[in-house]
C-alpha positions as CSV (number, residue, x, y, z in Angstrom):
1,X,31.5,66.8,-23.8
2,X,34.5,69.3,-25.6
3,X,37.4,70.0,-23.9
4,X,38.3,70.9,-20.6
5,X,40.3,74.2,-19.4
6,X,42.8,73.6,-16.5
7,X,44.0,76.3,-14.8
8,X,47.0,76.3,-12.4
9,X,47.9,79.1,-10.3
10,X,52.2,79.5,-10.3
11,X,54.4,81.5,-7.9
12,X,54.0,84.9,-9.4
13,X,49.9,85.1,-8.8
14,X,49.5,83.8,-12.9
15,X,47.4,81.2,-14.1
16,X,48.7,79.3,-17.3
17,X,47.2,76.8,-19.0
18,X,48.8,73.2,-18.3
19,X,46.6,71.6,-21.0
20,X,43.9,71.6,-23.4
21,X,41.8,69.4,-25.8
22,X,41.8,71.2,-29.7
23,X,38.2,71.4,-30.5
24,X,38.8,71.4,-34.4
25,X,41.9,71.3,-36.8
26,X,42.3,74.6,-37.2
27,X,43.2,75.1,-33.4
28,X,40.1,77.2,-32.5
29,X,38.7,75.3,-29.0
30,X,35.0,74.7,-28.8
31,X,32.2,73.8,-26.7
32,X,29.7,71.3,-27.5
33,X,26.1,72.0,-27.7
34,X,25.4,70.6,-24.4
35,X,22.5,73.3,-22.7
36,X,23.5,72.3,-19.0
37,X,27.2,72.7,-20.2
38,X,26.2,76.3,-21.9
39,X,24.0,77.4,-18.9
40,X,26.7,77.0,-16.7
41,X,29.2,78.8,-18.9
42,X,26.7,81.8,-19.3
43,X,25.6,81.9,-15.9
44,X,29.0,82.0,-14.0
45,X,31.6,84.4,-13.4
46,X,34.8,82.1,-14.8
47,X,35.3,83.1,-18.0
48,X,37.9,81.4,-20.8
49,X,41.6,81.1,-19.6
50,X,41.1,82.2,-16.2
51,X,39.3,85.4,-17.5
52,X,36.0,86.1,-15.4
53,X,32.6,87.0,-16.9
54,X,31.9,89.9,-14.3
55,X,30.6,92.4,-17.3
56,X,27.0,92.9,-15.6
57,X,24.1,93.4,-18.8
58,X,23.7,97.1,-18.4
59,X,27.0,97.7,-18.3
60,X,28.0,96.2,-21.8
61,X,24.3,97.7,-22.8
62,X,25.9,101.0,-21.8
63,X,29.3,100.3,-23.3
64,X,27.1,99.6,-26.7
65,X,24.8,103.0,-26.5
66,X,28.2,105.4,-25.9
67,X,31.2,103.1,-27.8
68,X,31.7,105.6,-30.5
69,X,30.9,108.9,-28.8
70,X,33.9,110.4,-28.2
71,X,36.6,113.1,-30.6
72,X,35.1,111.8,-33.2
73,X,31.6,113.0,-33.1
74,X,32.3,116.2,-30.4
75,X,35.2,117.7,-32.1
76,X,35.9,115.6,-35.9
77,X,32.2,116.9,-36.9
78,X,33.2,120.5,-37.5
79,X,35.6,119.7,-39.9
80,X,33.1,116.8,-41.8
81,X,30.7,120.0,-41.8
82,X,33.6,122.5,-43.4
83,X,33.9,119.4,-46.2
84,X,31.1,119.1,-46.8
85,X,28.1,121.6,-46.4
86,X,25.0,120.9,-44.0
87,X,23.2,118.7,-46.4
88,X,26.7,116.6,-47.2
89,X,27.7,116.2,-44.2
90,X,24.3,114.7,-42.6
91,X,23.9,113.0,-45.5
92,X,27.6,111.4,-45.0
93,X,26.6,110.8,-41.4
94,X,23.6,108.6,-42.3
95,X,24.3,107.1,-45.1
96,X,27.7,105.1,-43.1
97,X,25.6,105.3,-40.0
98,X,23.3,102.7,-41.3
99,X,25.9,100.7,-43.3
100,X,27.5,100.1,-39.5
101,X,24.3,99.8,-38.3
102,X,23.8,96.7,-40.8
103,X,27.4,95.6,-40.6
104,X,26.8,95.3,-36.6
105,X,24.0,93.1,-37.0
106,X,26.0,90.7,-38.9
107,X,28.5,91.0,-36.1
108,X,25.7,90.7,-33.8
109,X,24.2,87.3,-35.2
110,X,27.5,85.4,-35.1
111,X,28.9,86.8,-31.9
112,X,25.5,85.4,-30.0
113,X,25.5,82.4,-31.7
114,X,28.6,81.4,-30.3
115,X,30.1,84.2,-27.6
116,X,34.0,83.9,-27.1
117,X,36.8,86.0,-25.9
118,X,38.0,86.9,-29.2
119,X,35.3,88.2,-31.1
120,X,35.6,88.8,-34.8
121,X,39.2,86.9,-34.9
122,X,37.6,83.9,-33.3
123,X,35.4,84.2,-35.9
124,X,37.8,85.1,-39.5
125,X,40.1,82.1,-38.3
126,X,36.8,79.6,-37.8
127,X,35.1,80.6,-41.1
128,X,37.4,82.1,-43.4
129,X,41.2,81.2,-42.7
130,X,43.6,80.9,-40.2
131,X,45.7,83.1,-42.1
132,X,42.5,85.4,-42.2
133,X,41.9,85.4,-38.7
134,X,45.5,86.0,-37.9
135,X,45.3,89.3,-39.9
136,X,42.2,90.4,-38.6
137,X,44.0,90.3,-35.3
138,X,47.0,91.7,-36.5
139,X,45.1,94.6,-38.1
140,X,42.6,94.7,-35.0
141,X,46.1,95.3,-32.6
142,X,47.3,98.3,-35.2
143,X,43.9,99.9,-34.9
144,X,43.3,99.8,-31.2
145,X,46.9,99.7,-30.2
146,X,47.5,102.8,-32.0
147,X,44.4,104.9,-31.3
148,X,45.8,104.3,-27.5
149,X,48.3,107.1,-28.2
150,X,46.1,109.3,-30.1
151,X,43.0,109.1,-27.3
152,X,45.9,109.7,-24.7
153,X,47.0,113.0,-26.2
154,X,43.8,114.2,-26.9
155,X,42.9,113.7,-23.4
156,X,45.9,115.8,-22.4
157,X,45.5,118.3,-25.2
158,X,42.0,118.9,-23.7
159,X,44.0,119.7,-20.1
160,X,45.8,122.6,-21.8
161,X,42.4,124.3,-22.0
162,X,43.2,125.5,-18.7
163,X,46.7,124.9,-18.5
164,X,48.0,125.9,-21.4
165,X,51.4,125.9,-20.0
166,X,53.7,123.3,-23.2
167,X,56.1,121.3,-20.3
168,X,53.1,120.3,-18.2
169,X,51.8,118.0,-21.3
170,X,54.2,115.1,-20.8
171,X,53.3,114.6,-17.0
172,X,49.8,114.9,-18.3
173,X,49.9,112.2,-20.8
174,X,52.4,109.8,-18.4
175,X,49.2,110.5,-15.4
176,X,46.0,109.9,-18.1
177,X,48.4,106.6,-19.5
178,X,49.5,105.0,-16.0
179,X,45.7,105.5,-15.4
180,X,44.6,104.0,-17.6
181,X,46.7,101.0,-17.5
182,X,45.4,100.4,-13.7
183,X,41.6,100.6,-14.4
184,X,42.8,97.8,-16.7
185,X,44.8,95.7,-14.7
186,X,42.4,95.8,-11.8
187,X,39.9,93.5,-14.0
188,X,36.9,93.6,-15.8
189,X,34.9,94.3,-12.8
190,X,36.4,97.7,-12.1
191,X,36.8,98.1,-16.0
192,X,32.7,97.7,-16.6
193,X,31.7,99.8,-13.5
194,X,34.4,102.8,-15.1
195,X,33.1,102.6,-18.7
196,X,29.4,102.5,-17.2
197,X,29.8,105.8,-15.8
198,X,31.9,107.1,-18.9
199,X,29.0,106.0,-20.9
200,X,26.3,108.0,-18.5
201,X,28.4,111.1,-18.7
202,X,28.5,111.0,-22.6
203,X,24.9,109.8,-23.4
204,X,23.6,112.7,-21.3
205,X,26.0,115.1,-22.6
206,X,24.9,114.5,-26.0
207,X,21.2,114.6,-24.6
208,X,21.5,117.7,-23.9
209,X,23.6,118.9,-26.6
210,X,20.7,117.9,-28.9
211,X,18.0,120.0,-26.5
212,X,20.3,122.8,-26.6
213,X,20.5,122.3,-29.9
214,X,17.4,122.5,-30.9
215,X,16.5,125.3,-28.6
216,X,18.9,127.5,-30.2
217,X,17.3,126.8,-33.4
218,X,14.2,127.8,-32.6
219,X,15.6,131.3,-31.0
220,X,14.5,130.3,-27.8
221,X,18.2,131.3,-26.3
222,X,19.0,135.0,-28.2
223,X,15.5,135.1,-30.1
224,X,17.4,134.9,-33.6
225,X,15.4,132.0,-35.5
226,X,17.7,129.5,-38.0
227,X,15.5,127.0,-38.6
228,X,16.3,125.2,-42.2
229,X,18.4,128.7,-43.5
230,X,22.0,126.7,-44.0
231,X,20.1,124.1,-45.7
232,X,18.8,126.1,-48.4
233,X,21.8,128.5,-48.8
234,X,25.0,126.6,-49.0
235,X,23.6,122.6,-48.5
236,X,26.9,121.7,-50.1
237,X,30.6,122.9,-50.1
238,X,30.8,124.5,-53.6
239,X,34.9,125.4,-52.9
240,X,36.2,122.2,-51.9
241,X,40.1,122.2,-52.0
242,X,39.8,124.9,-54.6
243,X,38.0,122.7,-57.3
244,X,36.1,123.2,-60.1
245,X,33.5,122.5,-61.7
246,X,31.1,123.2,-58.8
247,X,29.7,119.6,-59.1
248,X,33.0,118.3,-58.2
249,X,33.9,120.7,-55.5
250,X,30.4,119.4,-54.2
251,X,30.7,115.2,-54.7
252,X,34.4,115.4,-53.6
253,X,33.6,117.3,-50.3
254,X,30.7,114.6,-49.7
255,X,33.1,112.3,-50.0
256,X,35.6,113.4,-47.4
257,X,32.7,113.0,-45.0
258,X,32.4,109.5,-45.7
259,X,35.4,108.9,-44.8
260,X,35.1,110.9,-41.6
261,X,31.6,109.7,-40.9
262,X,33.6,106.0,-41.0
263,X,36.4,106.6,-38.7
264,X,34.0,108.9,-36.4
265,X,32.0,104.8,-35.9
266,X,35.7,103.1,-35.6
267,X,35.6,101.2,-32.7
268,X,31.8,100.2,-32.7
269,X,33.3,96.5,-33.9
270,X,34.9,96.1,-30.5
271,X,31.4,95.2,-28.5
272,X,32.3,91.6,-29.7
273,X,35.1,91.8,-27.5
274,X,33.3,92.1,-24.6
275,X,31.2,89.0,-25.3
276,X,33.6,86.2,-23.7
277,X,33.6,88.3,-20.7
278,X,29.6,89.3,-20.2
279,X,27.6,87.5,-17.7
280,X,24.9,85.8,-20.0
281,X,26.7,86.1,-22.9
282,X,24.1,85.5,-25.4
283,X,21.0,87.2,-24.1
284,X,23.5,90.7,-23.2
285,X,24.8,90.8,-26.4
286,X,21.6,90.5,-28.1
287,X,20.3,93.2,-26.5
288,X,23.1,95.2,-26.9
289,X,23.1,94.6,-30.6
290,X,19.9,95.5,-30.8
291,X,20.5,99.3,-29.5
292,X,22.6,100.0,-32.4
293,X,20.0,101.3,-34.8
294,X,18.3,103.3,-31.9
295,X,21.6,104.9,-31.1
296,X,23.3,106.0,-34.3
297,X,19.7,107.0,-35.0
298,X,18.5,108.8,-31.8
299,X,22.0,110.0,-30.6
300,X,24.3,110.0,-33.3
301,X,22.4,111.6,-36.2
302,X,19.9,113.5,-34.2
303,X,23.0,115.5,-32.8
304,X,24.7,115.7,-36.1
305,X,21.1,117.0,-37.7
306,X,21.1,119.7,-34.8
307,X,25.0,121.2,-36.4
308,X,23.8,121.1,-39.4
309,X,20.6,123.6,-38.5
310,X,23.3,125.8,-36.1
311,X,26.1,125.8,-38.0
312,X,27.1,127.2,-40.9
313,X,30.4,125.8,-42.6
314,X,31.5,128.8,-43.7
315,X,31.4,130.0,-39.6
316,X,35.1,132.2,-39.3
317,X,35.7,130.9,-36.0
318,X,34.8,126.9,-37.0
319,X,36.9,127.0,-40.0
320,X,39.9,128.9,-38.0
321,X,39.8,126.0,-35.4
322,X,39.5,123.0,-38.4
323,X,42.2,125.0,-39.7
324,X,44.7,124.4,-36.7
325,X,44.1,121.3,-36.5
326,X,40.7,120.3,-35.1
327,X,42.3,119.3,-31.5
328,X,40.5,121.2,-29.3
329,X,37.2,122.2,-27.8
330,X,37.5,125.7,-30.0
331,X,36.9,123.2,-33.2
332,X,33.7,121.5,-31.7
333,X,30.4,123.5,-33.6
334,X,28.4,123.2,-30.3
335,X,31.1,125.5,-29.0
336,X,30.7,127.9,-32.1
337,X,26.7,127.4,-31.3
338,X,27.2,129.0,-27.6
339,X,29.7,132.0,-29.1
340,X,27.0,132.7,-31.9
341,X,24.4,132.8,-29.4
342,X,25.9,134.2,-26.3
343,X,26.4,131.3,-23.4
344,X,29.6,131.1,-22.3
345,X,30.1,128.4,-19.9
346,X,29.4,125.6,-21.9
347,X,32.5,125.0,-23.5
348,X,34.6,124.1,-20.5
349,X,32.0,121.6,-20.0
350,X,32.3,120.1,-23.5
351,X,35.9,120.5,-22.8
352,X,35.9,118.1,-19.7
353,X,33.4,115.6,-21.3
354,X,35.9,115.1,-24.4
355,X,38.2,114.5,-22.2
356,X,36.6,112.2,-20.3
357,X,35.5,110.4,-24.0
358,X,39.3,109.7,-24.6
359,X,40.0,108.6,-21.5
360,X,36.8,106.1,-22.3
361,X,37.8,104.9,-25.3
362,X,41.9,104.9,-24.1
363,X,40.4,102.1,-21.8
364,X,38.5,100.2,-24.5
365,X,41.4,100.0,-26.8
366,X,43.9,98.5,-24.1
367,X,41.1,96.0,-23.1
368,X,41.0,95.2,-27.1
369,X,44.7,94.7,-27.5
370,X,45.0,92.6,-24.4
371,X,41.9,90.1,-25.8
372,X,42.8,90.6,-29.2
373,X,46.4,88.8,-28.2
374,X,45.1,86.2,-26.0
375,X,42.5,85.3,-29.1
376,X,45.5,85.5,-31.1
377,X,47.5,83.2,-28.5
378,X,44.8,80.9,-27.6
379,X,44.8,80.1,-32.1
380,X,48.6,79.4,-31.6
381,X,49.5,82.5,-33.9
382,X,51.0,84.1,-30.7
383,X,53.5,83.4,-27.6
384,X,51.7,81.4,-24.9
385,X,52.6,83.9,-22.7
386,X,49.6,86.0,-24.0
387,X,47.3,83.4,-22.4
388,X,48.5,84.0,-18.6
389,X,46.1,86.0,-16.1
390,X,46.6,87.9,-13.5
391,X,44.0,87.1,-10.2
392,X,41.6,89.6,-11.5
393,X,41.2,87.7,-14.5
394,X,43.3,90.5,-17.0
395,X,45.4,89.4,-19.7
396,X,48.7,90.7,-17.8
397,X,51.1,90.8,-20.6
398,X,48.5,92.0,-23.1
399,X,47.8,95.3,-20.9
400,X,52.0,95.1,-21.0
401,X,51.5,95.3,-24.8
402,X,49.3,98.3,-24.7
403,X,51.3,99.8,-22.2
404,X,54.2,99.9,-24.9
405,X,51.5,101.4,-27.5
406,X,50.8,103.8,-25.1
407,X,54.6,105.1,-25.1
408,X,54.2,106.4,-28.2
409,X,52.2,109.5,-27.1
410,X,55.2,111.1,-26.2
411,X,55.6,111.6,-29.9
412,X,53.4,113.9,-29.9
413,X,55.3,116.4,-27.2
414,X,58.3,116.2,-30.0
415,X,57.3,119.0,-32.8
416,X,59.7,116.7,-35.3
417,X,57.7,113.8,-34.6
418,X,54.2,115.3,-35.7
419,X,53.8,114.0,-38.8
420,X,54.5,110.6,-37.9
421,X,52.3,110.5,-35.1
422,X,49.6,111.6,-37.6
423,X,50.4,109.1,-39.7
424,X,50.1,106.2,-36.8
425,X,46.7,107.9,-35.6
426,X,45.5,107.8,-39.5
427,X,46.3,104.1,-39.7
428,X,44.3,103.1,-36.8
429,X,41.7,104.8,-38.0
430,X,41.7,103.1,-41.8
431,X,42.1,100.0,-40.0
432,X,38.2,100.2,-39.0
433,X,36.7,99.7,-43.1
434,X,39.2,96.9,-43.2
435,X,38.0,95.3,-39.7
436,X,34.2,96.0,-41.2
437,X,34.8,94.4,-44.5
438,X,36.7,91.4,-43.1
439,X,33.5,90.8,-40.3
440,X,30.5,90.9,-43.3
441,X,33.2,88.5,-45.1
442,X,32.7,86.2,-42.5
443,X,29.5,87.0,-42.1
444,X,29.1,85.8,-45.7
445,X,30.7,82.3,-45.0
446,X,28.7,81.8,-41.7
447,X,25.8,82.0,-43.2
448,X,26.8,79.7,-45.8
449,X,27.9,77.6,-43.2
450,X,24.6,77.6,-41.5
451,X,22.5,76.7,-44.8
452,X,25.1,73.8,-45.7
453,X,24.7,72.0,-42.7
454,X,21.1,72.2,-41.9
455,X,20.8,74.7,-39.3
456,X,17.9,77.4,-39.6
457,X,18.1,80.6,-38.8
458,X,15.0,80.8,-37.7
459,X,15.5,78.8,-34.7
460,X,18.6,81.7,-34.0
461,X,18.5,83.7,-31.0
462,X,19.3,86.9,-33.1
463,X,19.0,86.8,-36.4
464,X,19.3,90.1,-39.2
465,X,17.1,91.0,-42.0
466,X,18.0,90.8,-46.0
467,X,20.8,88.2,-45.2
468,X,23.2,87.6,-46.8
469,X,22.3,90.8,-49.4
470,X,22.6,92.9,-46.5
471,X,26.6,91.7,-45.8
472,X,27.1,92.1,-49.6
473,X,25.9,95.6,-49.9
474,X,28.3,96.5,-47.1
475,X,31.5,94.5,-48.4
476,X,31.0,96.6,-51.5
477,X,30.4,100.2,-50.0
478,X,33.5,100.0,-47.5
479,X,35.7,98.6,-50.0
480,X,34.9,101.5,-52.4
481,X,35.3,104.1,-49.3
482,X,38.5,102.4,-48.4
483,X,40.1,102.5,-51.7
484,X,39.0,105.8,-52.4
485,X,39.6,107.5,-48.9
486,X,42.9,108.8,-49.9
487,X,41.5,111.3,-53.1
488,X,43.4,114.1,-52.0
489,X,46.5,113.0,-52.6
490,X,46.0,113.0,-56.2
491,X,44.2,116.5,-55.7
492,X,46.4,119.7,-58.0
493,X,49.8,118.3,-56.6
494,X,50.3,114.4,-55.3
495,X,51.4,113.5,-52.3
496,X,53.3,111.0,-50.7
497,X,52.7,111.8,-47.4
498,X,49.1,111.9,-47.4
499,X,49.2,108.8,-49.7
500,X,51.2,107.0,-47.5
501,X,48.7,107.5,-44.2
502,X,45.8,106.7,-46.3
503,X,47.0,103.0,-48.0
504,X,49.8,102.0,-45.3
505,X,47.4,99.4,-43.8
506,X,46.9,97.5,-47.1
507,X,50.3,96.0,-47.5
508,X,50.1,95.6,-43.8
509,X,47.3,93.2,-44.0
510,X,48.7,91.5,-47.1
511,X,52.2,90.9,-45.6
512,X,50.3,89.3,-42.5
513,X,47.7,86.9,-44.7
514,X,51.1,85.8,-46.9
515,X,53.8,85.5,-44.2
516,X,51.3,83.4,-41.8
517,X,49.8,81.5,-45.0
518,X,53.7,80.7,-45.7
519,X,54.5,80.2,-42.2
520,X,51.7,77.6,-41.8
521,X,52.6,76.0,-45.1
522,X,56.2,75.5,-43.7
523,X,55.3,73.7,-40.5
524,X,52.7,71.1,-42.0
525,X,49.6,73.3,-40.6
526,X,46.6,73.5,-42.4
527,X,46.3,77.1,-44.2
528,X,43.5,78.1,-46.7
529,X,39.8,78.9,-47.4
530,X,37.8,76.5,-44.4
531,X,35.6,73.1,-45.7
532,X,32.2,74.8,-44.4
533,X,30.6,71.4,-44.6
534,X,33.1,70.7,-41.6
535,X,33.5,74.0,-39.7
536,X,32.5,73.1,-35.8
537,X,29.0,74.8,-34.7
538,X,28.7,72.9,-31.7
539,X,28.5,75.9,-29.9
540,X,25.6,77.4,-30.9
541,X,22.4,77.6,-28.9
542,X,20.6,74.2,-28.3
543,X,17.9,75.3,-29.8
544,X,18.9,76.4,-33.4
545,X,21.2,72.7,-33.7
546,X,18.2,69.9,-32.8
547,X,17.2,68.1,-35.6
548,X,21.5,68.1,-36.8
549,X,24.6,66.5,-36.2
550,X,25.0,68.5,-32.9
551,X,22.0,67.2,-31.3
552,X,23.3,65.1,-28.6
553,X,19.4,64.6,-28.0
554,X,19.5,62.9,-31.2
């Protein structure tokens, strides 16, 4: 009936795993088809590898609605509306916001197929290669591990607001890290009831951002009536980075905010994560899945619509705060909308909600790393130590990990170390379009999977529209904004250094797919593309394998 887990508690409050059955060659474990074996996984609270499912449905739905509001969309937008004019930068906005949208639904139809604690890497080592899912969890680790550091100072840069006093910022970002790390170690319990009330706090934020938004708009705050005006004036950035013709000033600038527009969703991946932790796994993640659209729709690009109608990106006080950098709430354009229209105490409020928003998504990256290595561990790519739990059920020496990631925000106290802290914050965020393109790759080969051994899709409890076209379209779009995101460094005068933070991950990647590929190729392991006529879908729901080999009915 699969394999069984064994769990042994020794003197130091761990649990390691004594022994375990492999479920197919490639090392991945699986669980047979068997519904009174699945209702019993799904319905309890002991998770894989001493890990406990205690992530209630509303707070993963919750986790899903408010996983990439944060910097990105509250203080990264002014700088995507400088680039590229009102009409470029919504457009920018929606055209990637429904390319994620899409790519999630692929996510989302293979993570409730078969829910486990690793999410996507489960998934690029069952149906690619083990050599693929190692470097998806390799580049998975850079992305989150990094971003740690970056959402840590941006929480303390959002202190100095009020204390704007330079020696204070190193006891802020040692308080907002050692935080951080607790909520984490105190298990997923604590973890889910934290990120729930993150989540409220942002989702009615932006609520009312959009309300305010739309009042001031309208004149209904100082009486002066906007309306459409920066739409029809200036819809594009005619003086992008000083180019000409105007046509080129006008594509290049709506190309920047593509790339912004993408690492503004980095992050949304990570809902997969949650999966081998959820209560239910299948039925929460399907209906978290199926928020996506509704939020990048109703939240996301209703709220970058209203900046666009408030804002105009050639605002004085906008481009002076892009200009320095974008780092605090001066930079955010509902701030310039309450200067332009008189209320004053609104920006200490956006002020403590970005805060807040980094501190959210500071906690969502540490719980990715510490999964991320245990999926890693649990395909033999890792140390075994990466498997061990503490009591609460947290990967202990994962959080370790991310504790050590977290370190690195001290570079940014250090005025020598600036430009290679931007450089580790720029690779975590190119590391999103690579974790995109590698989860519709896999998409790709499920579905291939699916059709060679008989099993409907039909019959499957979530299933996408357009498929597999759909995963196509988006492999190609990503790939082209990934290869293209670093433009301006060909722009009058190339540079290294901005080519450097925009490619670095590539030959990151590559090194990890060839030195594991070799590795596995040295020790007698299997290495290369997976036989999809034998890849194990055992675990999928009962009802999508009768009538196939999996059918223990049968």
């Amino acid at each position: 009936m699969g394999q069984q887990e064994f769990n042994e508690k020794d003197d130091g409050g761990l649990q390691s795993v004594s022994s375990f059955r492999a479920g197919v060659a490639s090392g991945v474990l699986e669980d047979y088809a068997d519904p009174n074996v699945q209702n019993e996984a799904e319905n309890t609270h002991k998770g894989e590898f001493g890990t406990k499912r205690d992530l209630k449905p509303r707070q993963v739905s919750m986790i899903a609605v408010a996983g990439t509001i944060g910097t990105g969309l509250f203080l990264g937008s002014g700088a995507a509306l400088v680039n590229g004019g009102p009409v470029g930068f919504f457009l920018g906005y929606a055209i990637v916001g429904c390319l994620v949208g899409m790519m999630m639904y692929c996510l989302g139809e293979m993570t409730v197929f078969a829910p486990n604690i690793g999410g996507f890497i489960e998934m690029g080592n069952k149906y690619i290669a083990p050599e693929a899912g190692f470097a998806m969890g390799i580049n998975y680790i850079l992305q989150t591990g990094l971003a740690i550091p970056s959402e840590i100072t941006a929480a303390a840069v959002m202190i100095s607001y009020w204390d704007d006093a330079s020696s204070h910022v190193s006891a802020y970002i040692a308080a907002f890290l050692v935080l951080s790390i607790g909520i984490n170690l105190l298990g997923v319990k604590y973890f889910g009831e934290v990120e729930f009330v993150f989540a409220c706090v942002k989702v009615l934020m932006l609520v009312a951002l959009i309300l305010f938004g739309l009042i001031a708009d309208v004149g209904g705050i100082n009486g002066v009536y906007t309306g459409g005006r920066y739409w029809r004036e200036e819809p594009f950035n005619d003086t992008f980075a000083s180019l000409s013709p105007v046509s080129l000033a006008r594509f290049l600038g709506f190309w920047k905010v593509l790339t912004q527009a993408a690492f503004a969703f980095g992050g949304i991946e990570g809902i997969s994560v949650l999966a081998g932790e959820a209560h239910n796994p299948r039925k929460t993640m399907r209906r978290a899945v199926r928020t996506v659209f509704y939020r990048i729709v109703g939240l996301y690009l209703l709220t970058v619509l209203m900046i666009s109608l408030n804002v105009s990106q050639s605002s004085k006080d906008l481009i002076a705060a892009v200009s320095k950098g974008g780092a605090t709430a001066a930079s955010s354009p509902f701030v310039v909308i309450c200067q332009q229209t008189g209320v004053k105490a609104l920006p200490s409020v956006i002020n403590a909600v970005v805060m807040t928003s980094a501190l959210s998504s500071c906690n969502e990256n540490i719980f990715a790393v510490a999964r991320t290595l245990l999926a890693l561990s649990r395909q033999r790519s890792m140390p075994r130590c990466f498997l061990k739990t503490s009591r609460f059920g947290t990967p202990f020496y994962g959080v370790v990990v991310s504790f050590c990631f977290g370190l690195l925000a001290f570079l940014s106290v250090s005025n020598g170390s600036a430009q290679a802290f931007i450089w580790l914050s720029n690779l975590s965020a190119l590391s999103s379009l690579i974790a995109w393109i590698s989860i519709c790759v896999c998409f790709v080969r499920f579905h291939r999977a699916l059709q060679i051994q008989g099993i409907d899709r039909k019959n499957l409890d979530l299933r996408g529209w357009f498929q597999p076209y759909m995963a196509w379209i988006c492999i190609f779009a990503f790939t082209i904004i990934l290869f293209f995101n670093g433009f301006q460094a060909f722009i009058h005068k190339f540079s290294v250094s901005s080519f450097f933070a925009s490619y670095v991950t590539l030959p990151v990647v590559a090194l990890a797919i060839f030195g594991f590929r070799t590795y596995l190729w040295r020790t007698g392991k299997p290495y290369g593309f997976t036989d999809l006529a034998e890849v194990n879908l055992g675990n999928g729901p009962a009802r999508a394998l009768q009538g196939t080999k999996y059918d223990l009915g049968s």
